[in-house]
N, C-alpha and C positions, 0 to 999 in steps of 0.2 A: 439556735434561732438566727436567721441573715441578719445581717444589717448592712444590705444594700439599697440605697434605691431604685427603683424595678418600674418599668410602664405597665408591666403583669404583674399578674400574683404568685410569688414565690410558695417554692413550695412549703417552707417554714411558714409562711403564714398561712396556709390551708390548714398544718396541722393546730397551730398555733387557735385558730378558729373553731377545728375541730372538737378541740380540748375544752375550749369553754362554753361549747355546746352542750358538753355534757355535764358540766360545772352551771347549765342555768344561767348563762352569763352572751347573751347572743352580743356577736360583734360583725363587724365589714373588715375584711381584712387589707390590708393598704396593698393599693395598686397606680392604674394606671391613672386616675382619676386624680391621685393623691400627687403624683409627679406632672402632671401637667398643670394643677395651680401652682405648686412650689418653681416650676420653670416660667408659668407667666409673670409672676410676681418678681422673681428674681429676674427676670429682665428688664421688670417695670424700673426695679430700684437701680440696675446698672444702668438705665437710660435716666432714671432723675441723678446718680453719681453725676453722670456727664454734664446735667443741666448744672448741678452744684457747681461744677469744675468753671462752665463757663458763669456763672455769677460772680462765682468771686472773682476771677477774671476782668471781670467789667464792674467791681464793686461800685465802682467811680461815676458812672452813668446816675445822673442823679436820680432817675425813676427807681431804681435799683435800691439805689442807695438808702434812700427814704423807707424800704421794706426792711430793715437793718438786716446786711447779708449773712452776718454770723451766726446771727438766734436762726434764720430760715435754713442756714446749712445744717446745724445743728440738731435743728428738725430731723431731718433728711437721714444723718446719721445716727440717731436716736429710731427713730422708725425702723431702719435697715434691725438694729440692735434688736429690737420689739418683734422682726419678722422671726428672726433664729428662735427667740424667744418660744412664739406661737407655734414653729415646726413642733416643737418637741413637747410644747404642754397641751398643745391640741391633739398629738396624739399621729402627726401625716409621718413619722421617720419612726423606722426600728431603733431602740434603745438598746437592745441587747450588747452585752462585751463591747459598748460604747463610752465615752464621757459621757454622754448626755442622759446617764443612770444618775449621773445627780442633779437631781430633781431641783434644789436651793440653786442650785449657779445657775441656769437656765430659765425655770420655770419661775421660779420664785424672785432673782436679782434682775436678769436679764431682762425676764418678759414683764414684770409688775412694775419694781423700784425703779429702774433702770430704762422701762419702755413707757408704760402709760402712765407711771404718775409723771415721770420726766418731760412726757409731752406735754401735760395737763400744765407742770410747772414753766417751761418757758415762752407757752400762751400766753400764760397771764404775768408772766414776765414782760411781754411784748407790751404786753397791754396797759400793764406800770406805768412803764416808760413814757407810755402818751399822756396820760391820768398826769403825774406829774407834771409836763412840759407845759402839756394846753390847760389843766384847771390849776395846779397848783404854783404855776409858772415859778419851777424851779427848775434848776439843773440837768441835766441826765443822768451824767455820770457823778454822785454823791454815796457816802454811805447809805444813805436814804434809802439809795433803786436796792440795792444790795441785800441790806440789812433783813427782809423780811425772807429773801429765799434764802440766807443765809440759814435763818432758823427753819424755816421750812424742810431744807435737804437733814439738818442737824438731828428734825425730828423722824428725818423717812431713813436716816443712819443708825439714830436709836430702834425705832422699831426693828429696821433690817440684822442689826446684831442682835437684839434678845431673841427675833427668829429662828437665825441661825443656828445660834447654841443650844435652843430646844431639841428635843430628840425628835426625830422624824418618826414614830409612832407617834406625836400629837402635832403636827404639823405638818410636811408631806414627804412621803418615802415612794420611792420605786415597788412596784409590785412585778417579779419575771412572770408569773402565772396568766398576766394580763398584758404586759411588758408596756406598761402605761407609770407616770406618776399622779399616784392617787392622795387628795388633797382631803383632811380633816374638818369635818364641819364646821366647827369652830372657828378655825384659822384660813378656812376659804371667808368664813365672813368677814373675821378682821381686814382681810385684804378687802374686802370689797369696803369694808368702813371706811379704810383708809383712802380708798380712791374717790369715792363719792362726796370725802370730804375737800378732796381736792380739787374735785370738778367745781363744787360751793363757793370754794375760797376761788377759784377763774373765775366762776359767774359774779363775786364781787366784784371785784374789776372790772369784769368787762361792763359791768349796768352802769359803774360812773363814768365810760367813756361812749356813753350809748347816742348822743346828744353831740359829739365833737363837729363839728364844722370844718371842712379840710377838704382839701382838691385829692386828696388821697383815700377814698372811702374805707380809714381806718376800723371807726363804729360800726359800720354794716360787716366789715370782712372779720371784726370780730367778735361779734355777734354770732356770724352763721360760722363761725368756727366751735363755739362756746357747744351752737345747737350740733355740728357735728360729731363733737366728744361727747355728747350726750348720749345723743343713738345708738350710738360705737358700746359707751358704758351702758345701757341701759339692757340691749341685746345682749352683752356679758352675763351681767346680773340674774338675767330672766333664762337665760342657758344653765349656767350652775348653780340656780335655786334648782329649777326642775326636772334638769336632765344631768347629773352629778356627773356621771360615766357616756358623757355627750362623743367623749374622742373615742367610743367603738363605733360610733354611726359614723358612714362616712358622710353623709348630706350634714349631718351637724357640727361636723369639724373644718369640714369642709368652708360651710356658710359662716361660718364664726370665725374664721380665719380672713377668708375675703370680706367681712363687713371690714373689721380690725383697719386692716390694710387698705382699702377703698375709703375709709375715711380718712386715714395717716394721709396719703399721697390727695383726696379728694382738699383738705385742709390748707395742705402749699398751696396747692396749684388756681384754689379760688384768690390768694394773697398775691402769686407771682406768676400766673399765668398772663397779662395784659402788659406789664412792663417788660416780662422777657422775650415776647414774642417781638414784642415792638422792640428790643435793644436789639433781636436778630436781624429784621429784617424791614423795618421803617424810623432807624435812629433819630434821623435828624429832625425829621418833622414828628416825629411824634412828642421830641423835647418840645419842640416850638410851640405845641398844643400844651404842654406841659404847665411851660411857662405864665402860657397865655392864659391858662386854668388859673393860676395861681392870682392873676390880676383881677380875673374875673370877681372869683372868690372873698376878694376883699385883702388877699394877702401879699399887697403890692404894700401895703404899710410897713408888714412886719420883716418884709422881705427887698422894702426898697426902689421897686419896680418903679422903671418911669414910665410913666402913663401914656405918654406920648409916641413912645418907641414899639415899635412894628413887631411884627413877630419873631421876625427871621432877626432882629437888631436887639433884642429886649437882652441889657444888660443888668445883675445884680453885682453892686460893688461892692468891696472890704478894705478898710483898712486896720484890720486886725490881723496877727502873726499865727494867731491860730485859726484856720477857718471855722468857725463853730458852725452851728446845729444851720444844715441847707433846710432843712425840709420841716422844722418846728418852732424854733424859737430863734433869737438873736439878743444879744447879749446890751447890757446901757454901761457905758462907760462914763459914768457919772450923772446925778441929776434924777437916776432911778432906785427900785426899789431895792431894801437889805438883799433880800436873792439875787438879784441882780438881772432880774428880769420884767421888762412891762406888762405891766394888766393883759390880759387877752378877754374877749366879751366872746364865748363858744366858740373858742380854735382862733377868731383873725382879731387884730384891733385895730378900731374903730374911731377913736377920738382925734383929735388933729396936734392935740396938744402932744399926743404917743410920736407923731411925726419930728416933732422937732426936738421930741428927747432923743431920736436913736440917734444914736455917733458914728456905731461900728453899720458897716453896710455890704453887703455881700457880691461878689466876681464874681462870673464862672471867666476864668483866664485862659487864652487860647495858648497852649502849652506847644511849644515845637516841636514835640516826639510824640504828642497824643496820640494814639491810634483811633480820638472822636473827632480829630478836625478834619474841619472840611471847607468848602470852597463861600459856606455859607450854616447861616443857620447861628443858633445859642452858642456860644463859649462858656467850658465850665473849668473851673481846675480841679487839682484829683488832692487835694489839703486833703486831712483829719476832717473829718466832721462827726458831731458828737453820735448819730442815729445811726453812722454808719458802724459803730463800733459794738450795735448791740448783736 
């Protein structure tokens, strides 16, 4: 049996077809159809590679920066993981005299543990991190953020080993007769338990930050992130309840491959699509509107903002060694609360008396090697900031 990829139909898979014809078992055999999403998509992801490259690159741009560039790169690299994944448990690549006859590394770690729950997990990662800063006005970086996907991955590592060890007669084994991996009833559900219950534990999260207030449309982008892992999960779900052996059709491996991935890439790009276009190609003013959002917003308090100062002039000060959090909080160096952060009333604060507790105050410093200065416009400096490091 080949295992090439082909824009035709090889002649291994005509016979390949022919066989389970007469086995009662009709199939599409992989061709041209099958190689032309695998080249779209993999383009798609070499062109977001690129995009990643220049993010982090520019992590320092504070529009950017505020999307925390790590968790969205990570994305990016988790998805790619999740596409190889779905080549080979959808069924679009010959397995034969391949690696990719094990079913566990691929189908099972790659494309499930490793791909969707991992994305499901550092959504609502993302989303912590806000829940935290704006309601519970604490920290970012504490065991706190940590601790829960700590036990989270501990438990998706538990399950993944007693998986493993099972025998693949009750869990999923290669079949050459079909040259597919075919997955046990049983243990296709738990997987889906396990993800649905993940999708559950994102949607907590995401509802306590559904209400945030922020020049950053955090709540809405994860919101309709929530709602895209849903549809992604839920067309899963309703494919391998009813159609078990969906990867011999090709419209259905097909379609269940490109939702996958039109949601993976559809996800970033509603989160970093507005900030990256504008870091390419309208920087300096689009900071200035940035800024100028931020005062709008009410979040000239938490951020220092002088009221008075123009657009193109709007300076935030610091005199702190570490620049902490640009884009959510700011720290009380005495006179505030055990955490060490003030009250916020839905994302900004409000009261006058929050004015004259802040002490520490935020720059953006015009740095003499920056490659964002310019002849005008915001100064920012490129410090540590806490959001940036998610």
């Amino acid at each position: 049996m080949g295992n090439q990829i082909s824009f035709t139909v090889t002649e291994s898979e005509l016979q390949r077809q022919k066989a389970n014809e007469r086995a009662s078992t009709p199939m599409d055999p992989r061709g041209k159809i099958d190689a032309i999403m695998m080249v779209v998509f993999a383009s798609i992801y070499s062109f977001d590679f690129l995009t990643v490259l220049f993010l982090l690159w520019n992590r320092n741009y504070p529009p950017l920066k505020s999307k925390g560039p790590i968790i969205m790169t990570l994305i990016i690299l988790i998805s790619m993981i999740w596409f190889v994944g779905d080549l080979q448990g959808n069924g679009h690549l010959p397995l034969a005299n391949t690696p990719l006859t094990n079913c566990k590394a691929f189908g099972f770690w790659m494309r499930i543990l490793m791909g969707a729950c991992t994305i499901c997990a550092l959504t609502a990662f993302r989303a912590y991190g806000l829940y935290r800063v704006f309601f519970l006005n604490l920290p970012y970086h504490t065991v706190g953020l940590y601790l829960p996907f700590v036990i989270y991955y501990a438990c998706l590592l538990i399950y993944g080993v007693v998986c493993q060890v099972l025998k693949p007669e009750i869990t999923v084994m290669y079949l050459p007769s079909i040259d597919i991996c075919k997955y046990t009833r049983p243990f296709k559900m738990s997987l889906f338990v396990f993800m649905w219950l993940s999708w559950v534990a994102m949607m907590g999260v995401f509802w306590k930050i559904r209400n945030i207030k922020s020049s950053f449309n955090e709540g809405r982008e994860m919101l309709i992130s929530c709602g895209i892992i849903f549809g992604a999960l839920l067309s899963a779900t309703v494919m391998n309840v009813s159609r078990p052996l969906y990867p011999l059709s090709l419209s259905l491996r097909v379609i269940t491959t490109v939702l996958n991935h039109f949601a993976a890439n559809a996800l970033w790009w509603i989160i970093m699509a507005v900030p990256m276009y504008n870091c390419m190609f309208n920087r300096q003013e689009y900071l200035n509107r940035w800024i100028l959002k931020l005062r709008k917003d009410g979040l000239q308090n938490e951020y220092d903002i002088d009221p008075n100062a123009s657009g193109n002039h709007s300076r935030i000060s610091s005199s702190s060694n570490n620049a902490r959090e640009i884009i959510l909080h700011s720290t009380i160096v005495g006179g505030g609360n055990k955490r060490g952060f003030l009250p916020m009333n839905g994302g900004s604060l409000q009261s006058k008396e929050s004015d004259s507790r802040l002490s520490s105050q935020y720059v953006f410093l015009r740095h003499s090697e920056s490659p964002f200065n310019g002849d005008r416009g915001i100064d920012y400096s490129q410090g540590s900031r806490s959001m940036g490091a998610m």
